[in-house]
C-alpha positions, 0 to 999 in steps of 0.5 A, a space after each residue: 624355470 631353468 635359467 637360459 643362456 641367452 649368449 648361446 642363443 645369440 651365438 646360435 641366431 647368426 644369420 648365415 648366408 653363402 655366397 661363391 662357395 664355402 665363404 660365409 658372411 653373418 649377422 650377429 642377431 639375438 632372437 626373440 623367439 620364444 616363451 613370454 607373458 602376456 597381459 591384456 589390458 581390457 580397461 587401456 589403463 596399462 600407461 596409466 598404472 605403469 605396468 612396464 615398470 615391473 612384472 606384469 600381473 594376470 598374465 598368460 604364457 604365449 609363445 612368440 612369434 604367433 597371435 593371441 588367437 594362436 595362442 588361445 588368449 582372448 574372450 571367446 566368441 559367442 555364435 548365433 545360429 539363426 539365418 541372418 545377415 550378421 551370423 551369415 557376414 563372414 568367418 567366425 574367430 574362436 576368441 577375440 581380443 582388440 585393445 592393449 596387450 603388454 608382453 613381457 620377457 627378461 632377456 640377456 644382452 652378449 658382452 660382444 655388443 657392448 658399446 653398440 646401439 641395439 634395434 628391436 625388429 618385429 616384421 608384422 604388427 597391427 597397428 602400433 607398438 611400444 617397447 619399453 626396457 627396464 621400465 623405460 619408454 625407448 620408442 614407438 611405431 605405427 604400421 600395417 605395411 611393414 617392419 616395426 623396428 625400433 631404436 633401444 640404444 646402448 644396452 649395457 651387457 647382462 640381464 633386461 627387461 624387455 615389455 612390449 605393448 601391441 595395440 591393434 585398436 584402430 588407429 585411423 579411418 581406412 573405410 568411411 563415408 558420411 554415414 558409418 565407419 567399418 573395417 573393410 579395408 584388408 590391412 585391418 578387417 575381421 572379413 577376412 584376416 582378423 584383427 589380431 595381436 601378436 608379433 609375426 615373422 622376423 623378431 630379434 634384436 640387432 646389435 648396430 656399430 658406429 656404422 650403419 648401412 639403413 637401405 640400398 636402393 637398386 636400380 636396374 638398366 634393362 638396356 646395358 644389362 648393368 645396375 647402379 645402386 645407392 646407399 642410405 647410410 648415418 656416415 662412412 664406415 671405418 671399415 672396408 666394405 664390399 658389395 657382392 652380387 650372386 645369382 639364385 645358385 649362390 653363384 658370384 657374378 661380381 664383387 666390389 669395394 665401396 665406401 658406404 656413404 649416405 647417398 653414394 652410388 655405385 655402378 656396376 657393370 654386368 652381362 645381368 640376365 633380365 627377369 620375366 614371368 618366363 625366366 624370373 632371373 632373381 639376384 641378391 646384392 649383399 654388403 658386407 664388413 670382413 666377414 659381418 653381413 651388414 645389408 642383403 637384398 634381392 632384385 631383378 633386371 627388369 623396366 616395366 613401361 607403358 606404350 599408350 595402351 600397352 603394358 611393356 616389360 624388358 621392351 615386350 608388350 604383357 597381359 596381365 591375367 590377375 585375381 585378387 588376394 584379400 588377406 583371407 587365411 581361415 586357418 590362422 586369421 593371418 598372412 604367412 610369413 614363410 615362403 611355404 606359405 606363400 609357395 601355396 597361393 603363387 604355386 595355385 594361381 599359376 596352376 590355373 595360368 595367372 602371373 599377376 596377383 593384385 592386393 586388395 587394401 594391403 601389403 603382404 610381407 617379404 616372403 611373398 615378395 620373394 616367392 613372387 620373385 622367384 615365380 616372375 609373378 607381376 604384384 600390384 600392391 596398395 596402400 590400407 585404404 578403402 576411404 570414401 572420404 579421403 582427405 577427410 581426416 588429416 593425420 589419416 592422409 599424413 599416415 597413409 603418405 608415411 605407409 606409401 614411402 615405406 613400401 617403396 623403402 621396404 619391398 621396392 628392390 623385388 622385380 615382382 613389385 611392378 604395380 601400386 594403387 593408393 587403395 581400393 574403390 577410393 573418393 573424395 579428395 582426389 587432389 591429395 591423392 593424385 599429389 600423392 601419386 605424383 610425389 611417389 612417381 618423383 621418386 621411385 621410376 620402376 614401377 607404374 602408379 595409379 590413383 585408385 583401383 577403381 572409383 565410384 566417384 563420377 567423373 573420377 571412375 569414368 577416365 583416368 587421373 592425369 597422373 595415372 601410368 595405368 588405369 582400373 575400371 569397370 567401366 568408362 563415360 561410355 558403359 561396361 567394360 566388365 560382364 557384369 552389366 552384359 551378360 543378363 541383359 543381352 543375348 550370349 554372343 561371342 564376337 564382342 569386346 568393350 573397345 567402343 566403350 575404350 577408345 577415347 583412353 591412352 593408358 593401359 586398362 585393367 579391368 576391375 573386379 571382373 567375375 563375381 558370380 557366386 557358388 553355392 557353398 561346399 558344405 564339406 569344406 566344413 571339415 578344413 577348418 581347424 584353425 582360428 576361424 570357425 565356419 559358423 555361416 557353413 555350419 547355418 546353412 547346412 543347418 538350415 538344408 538340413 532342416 529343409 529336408 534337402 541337405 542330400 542336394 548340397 553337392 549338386 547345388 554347388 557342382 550346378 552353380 559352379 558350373 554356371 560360374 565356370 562359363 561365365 568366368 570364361 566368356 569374362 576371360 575371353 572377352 577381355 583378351 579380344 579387347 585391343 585396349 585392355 591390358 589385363 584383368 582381376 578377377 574377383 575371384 579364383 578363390 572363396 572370399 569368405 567375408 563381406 556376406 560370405 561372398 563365394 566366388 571362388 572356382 577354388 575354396 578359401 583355401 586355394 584348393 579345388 572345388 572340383 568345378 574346373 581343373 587347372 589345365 582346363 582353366 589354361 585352355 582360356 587363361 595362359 600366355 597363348 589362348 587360341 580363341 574364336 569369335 561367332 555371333 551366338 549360341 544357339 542356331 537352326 540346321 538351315 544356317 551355316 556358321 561362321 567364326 573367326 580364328 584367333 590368337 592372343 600371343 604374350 608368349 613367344 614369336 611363333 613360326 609358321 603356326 598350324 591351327 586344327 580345328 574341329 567340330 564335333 557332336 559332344 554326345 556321341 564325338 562323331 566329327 561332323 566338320 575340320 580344318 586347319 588355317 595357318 599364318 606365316 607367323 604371329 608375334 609376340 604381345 599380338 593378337 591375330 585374326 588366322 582365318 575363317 571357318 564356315 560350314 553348313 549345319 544342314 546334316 544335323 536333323 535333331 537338336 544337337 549340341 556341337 563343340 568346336 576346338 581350336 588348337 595349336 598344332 603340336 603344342 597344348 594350347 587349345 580352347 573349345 566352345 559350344 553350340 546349340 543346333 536344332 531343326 528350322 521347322 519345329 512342330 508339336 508331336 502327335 499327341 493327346 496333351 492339351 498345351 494351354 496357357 488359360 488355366 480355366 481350359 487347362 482345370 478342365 481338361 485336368 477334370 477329366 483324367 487328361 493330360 496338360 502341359 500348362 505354360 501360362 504368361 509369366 506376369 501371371 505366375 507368382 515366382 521370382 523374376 528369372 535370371 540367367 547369371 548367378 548372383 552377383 557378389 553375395 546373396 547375404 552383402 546384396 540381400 535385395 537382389 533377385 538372385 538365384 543360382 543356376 539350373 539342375 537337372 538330370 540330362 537323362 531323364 525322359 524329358 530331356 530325351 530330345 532336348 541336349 543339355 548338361 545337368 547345369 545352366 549353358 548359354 541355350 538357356 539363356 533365352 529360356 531363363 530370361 523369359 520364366 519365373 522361378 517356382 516358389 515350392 515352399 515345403 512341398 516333396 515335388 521333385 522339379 525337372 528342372 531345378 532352380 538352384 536358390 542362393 544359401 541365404 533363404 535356400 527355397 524350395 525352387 524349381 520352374 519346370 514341375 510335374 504332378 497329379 492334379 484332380 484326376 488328370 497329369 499336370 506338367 507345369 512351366 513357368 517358362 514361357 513354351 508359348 510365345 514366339 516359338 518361330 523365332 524361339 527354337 530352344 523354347 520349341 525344341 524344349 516343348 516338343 520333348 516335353 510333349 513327347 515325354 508325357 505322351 508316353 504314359 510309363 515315363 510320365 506318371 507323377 506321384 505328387 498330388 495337389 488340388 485345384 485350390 492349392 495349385 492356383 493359391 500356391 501359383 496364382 494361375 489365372 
């Protein structure tokens, strides 16, 4: 190998930054990027041997800053095929190394920096890292959150020998209870980013002088428009060093001179602009020595308070409308460290009308930070931590405080960072972890603090901690405050809010985890995954369709079961909004969650991109800083009623002037307008929520099922919203026809036997099927295997059946009534083609359906394990669903099934009594 230069390198690694024109200020840096040797060391015996004394043996080439998965290095992974719960848990790594490994590199020190102590800088590690230079131990480090920086000391000019050895063993317990120890929390998993080791991000050395400027800590004044900001220094300096403060142009806003004290403050006055979702205002304070940059950071004018239940930001009340970000990267297996990469997970979120990101269990690195800046994106963080024991192990609690106080350090002047939880779904010792909370609030006043994203522990997850600026949950001592327990138990309405479950708590409420609802996998996103992760779980799936004979109906499944999805996530959204007392929510999730049993919940793919379930603008329509909303009681209605709803508004926006809101309503199959109008207000504030109005009409006009849309919308603006409803006749009969209608099947076996004609809807306990639901499944079919989980409806809107039944090829709310009262067809190997279609999860991928048709002896079966019996007066879906079933199968051309099964095998396969 050619001998390298390394003074030109270091020459060439001067940090440049401008500000006010052409005036360059530099760090002088020497890079460690580049060519090294690793070796792994399986047996932990590296210490021991003392392998850092001299060239290490065994080793392989990686290219630094990367991974070992990166680079290829580590045993390869051996991957089952079978359906089951381990092969299906999560993403596969292509290799996998967890232990020791000692990179090796000589590198050349400039004779610019003699006499001065030198750092080494690694910006992300997992878990710990040692530095050794020429056989000589210099210092260690341990962290999830943060930069691993290292004091080397006085290196002499010339050639050394740096060995570094990464552990990424675990360290400390962050999920445990009394029965097991997992890694789920998403600092350190392999469910979504793996367990990797490597070096990523920033990675040089840095020369440091006699003087040394460790932290600036900014501390903006939203009322003054002023900031002060303090000096963590080791002294004075020697030199004159002045501060500079410039906007996102590069533009100097003011200069000064200071004396770089350890704890000075400085005060700087300013006409400073304050930062917001609407216009992130982002500035950077640099301080410099001559024309050596010693310290750079950016900030934001920006005070985040509370007022009782209210979020306020620079004085006006927010809504938080937020997704979770689990560290799932299925190309790499881990974060980006560049704004582009960041650029993709922001630019995707805001697309679909979102400002708030929370971290589930970890801290991204800065560029996140700076790219949420510069977006007005609102950043909850939280320590490694998903403990159901906390305080269990001491030198974890002693670790965890260290990991709380470098975030403050670390990211604690971007304006994005507005919230901190001390981990996810935390129990056990909630004394520690409310001191914890208390000490962090003592020292840092610009952000909001709480306890736990959420508790299992009772009374702790039913009310907020005393010290809590802001509180998490999914529900209070009072019941849900999320869809979850709502949505399958009660009929659909859309006038209700959780404020009765709420009204007792006086601090803002973000709802936790909200969604959840899985989709059926896309089989073709197979195809993306060309990284370090393999999509072994797709792969078992569609092998599993595939044998099945059904793999032609994997676009379906999931355009069925996102669908499904879609207007569960907008009834959650909207729910939440119309709660006085809930300030935000986290839905768990926009996007895939590719672990913990394959939990795809996303709208959009792993990846942030689309599914083609819903568009952003779309999603905008109930998820955006002003959602024009309406409230009526139900779904479905007779044409003898009239309906009733309430216009409404959130507005987090702006103060609107005497606002105009269009409504109509409209047949959804043909668009003909059967009723509009218009309600208005002489204003609506900003950070309100406002009742506009009344609309009634009569639904009298309307003489066959019918499916009705209702838009609301802000008159000259693209603020607009839009619900369903379901309109059929009050007086329903049975058609004229020569269908016996029986749930006796002894009547129906028959009438079967002499060539007739049956529409057999038997008593659903008397069926052998599987309890019907109307939500999809909740979390993952593979994580939660016992639940009785299926995904959605499918059917052809255009088959004859449904000629005089409205629907969509998928599950809507007028399906609800019919899906709570069936069972859900077991039809094994069979090549019956269901009318309607039960979407099964991807874990057992059954035959499924509960509307059938077939020949059975000599006569024309159609079979419903949906109940078309009972109660019909007070059911018209159900009625207005076996009139057009009737009248399909009067006509002899349209219902003429193919498929054949015998007395027997009927009654064996359905347990038809």
């Amino acid at each position: 190998m050619r001998p390298i230069n390394y003074l030109i390198i270091a020459l060439l690694s001067l940090q440049l930054f401008s500000c006010n024109g052409n005036k360059q200020y530099t760090q002088e840096t020497l890079s460690l990027a580049g060519d090294w040797k690793v070796a792994l060391d399986y047996d932990k015996v590296g210490k021991d041997q003392k392998w850092f004394l001299s060239d290490l043996k065994n080793t392989k080439d990686i290219n630094l800053p990367s991974t070992l998965d990166d680079a290829g290095i580590g045993e390869k992974t051996k991957l089952g095929n079978e359906v089951n719960q381990d092969n299906l848990y999560q993403l596969s790594r292509e290799r996998s190394y967890i232990g020791p490994a000692w990179y090796q590199k000589e590198i050349e020190v400039p004779s610019s920096w003699k006499g001065k102590s030198i750092s080494i800088l690694m910006e992300r590690v997992i878990w710990t890292s040692e530095v050794y230079v020429d056989g000589k131990l210099k210092g260690s480090h341990n962290s999830l959150i943060g930069q691993h920086k290292i004091d080397l000391g006085k290196l002499t000019p010339g050639k050394h020998q740096i060995t570094i050895c990464i552990d990424n063993s675990r360290l400390h317990h962050l999920f445990s209870d009394e029965k097991e120890i997992q890694d789920f929390a998403h600092a350190y998993t392999n469910t979504t980013q793996i367990i990797w080791n490597g070096i990523l991000g920033d990675f040089k050395l840095i020369p440091v002088g006699d003087y040394e400027l460790k932290n600036i800590t900014v501390l903006p004044n939203v009322k003054d428009k002023n900031i002060d900001f303090k000096v963590s220094s080791n002294g004075i300096s020697q030199k004159q060093l002045e501060y500079i403060i410039s906007d996102s142009q590069e533009q100097t806003i003011t200069r000064g001179k200071l004396t770089g004290v350890n704890k000075e403050i400085v005060s700087v006055k300013g006409d400073f602009k304050t930062w917001d979702e609407f216009d992130p205002k982002v500035y950077t304070l640099q301080v410099v020595e001559g024309n050596e940059l010693l310290y750079t950071t950016n900030f934001g004018i920006r005070e985040i308070s509370t007022q009782k239940n209210n979020l306020m930001l620079n004085g006006h009340r927010i809504f938080l409308r937020g997704t979770l970000e689990c560290a799932i990267f299925p190309l790499t297996g881990h974060p980006p460290m560049d704004k582009e990469g960041w650029a993709k997970v922001f630019d995707s979120a805001k697309a679909y009308g979102l400002n708030h990101l929370r971290f589930h269990s970890w801290c991204p690195p800065e560029d996140a930070f700076n790219v949420a800046d510069s977006m007005g994106f609102y950043i909850q963080v939280e320590l490694p931590n998903w403990s159901l024991e906390y305080g269990k192990f001491p030198e974890m609690v002693k670790w965890e405080r260290q990991e709380a106080f470098k975030m403050l350090e670390e990211y604690g002047n971007h304006p994005s960072f507005c919230f901190m939880s001390m981990g996810n779904e935390l129990e056990g010792n909630f004394d520690a972890l409310t001191t914890l909370v208390q000490d962090l609030k003592n020292t840092d006043q610009r952000r909001l603090f709480t306890t736990s994203s959420f508790s299992f522990e009772q009374p702790h997850g039913t009310v907020p901690e005393k010290v809590d600026d802001f509180w998490i949950s999914q529900w209070t001592k009072k019941g849900w405050i999320r869809g979850q327990g709502v949505f399958d138990t009660y009929s659909p309405t859309f006038d209700k809010n959780y404020q009765a479950n709420m009204d007792f708590i006086e601090v803002p409420v973000i709802q936790h985890e909200i969604g959840q609802y899985s989709v059926y996998p896309n089989l073709e996103e197979i195809k993306k995954y060309t990284g370090n992760l393999i999509p072994n779980n797709f792969n078992i799936v569609k092998n599993d369709l595939e044998k099945k004979g059904r793999l032609n109906l994997a676009q379906k499944y999931l355009e069925a079961s996102g669908q499904l999805a879609k207007i569960l996530y907008k009834e959650e959204i909207e729910r939440a909004i119309k709660t006085p007392a809930i300030t935000g929510f986290q839905l768990l999730d926009l996007h895939d969650f590719p672990g913990q049993g394959t939990a795809l919940v996303g709208l959009l793919d792993a990846f942030w991109d689309s599914k083609g379930i819903i568009t952003g603008p779309e999603f905008r329509q109930f998820c955006s800083e002003l959602v024009p909303l309406l409230s009526f009681p139900k779904a479905v209605y007779t044409n003898a009623e009239n309906f009733k709803g309430k216009v409404e508004v959130a507005n987090y926006w702006k103060e609107v002037k005497n606002p105009v809101f269009e409504w109509e309503a409209k047949k959804k199959a043909s668009g003909e307008i059967l009723k509009n109008g218009a309600v208005t207000k002489d204003q609506i504030g900003q950070g309100t929520f406002n009742t506009l109005g009344d609309i009634e009409f009569s639904l009298s006009e309307i003489k066959e099922p019918t499916e009705l849309q209702i838009e609301v919308a802000l008159k000259g603006t693209d603020y607009r919203n839009h619900w369903s409803i379901w309109v059929y006749p009050a007086k329903q009969q049975d058609p004229k026809s020569d269908v016996i209608v029986t749930s006796d099947w002894g009547k129906a076996q028959k009438e079967l036997a002499k060539g007739g004609k049956v529409l057999f809807t038997p008593a659903i306990k008397s069926i052998n099927g599987i309890e019907g639901k109307f939500v999809s499944v909740f979390w993952s079919p593979v994580h939660f295997p016992d639940q009785p989980g299926t995904m959605g409806l499918l059917m052809d809107p255009k088959h004859e059946a449904f000629n005089h039944f409205p629907t969509d090829f998928h599950t809507n709310w007028q399906w609800w009534d019919l899906c709570k009262k069936s069972k859900s067809l077991d039809l094994g190997d069979s090549k019956i083609t269901p009318i309607v279609t039960v979407v099964d999860n991807f874990y057992k991928n059954r035959h499924m359906g509960n509307v059938i048709e077939m020949k059975v002896g000599k006569g024309k079966l159609l079979f419903s394990s949906i109940d078309l019996h009972s109660d019909l007066e007070k059911r018209p879906v159900a009625q207005a669903l076996r009139t057009s079933l009737m009248d399909y199968m009067n006509d002899n051309s349209k219902f003429n099934p193919t498929y054949e099964m015998s007395y027997n095998e009927f009654k064996k396969s359905f347990k038809a009594k």
